[in-house]
C-alpha positions, 0 to 999 in steps of 0.5 A: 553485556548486550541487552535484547530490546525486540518483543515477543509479537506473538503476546501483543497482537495489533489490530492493522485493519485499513479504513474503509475510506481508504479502501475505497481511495485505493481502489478508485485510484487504481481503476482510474490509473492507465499505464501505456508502454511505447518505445521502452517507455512507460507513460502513467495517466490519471483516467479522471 
């Protein structure tokens, strides 16, 4: 017989809460990141 090997999630709740430091490295690299389109292509710069 197939044994079932996935858990009840609901009675086990994980804490994923992110690190500040790793808000703050998210948000100043999105604000720093530049997306230009010309001629069907996509050039990414890093605004630093």
């Amino acid at each position: 017989m197939a044994k079932l090997y996935s858990k009840n999630l609901k009675s086990e709740q994980i804490n994923m809460n992110p690190k500040t430091e790793t808000i703050d490295f998210l948000l100043s690299y999105s604000k720093s990141l530049s997306v230009l389109d010309y001629n069907n292509l996509k050039f990414e710069t890093l605004l630093n």
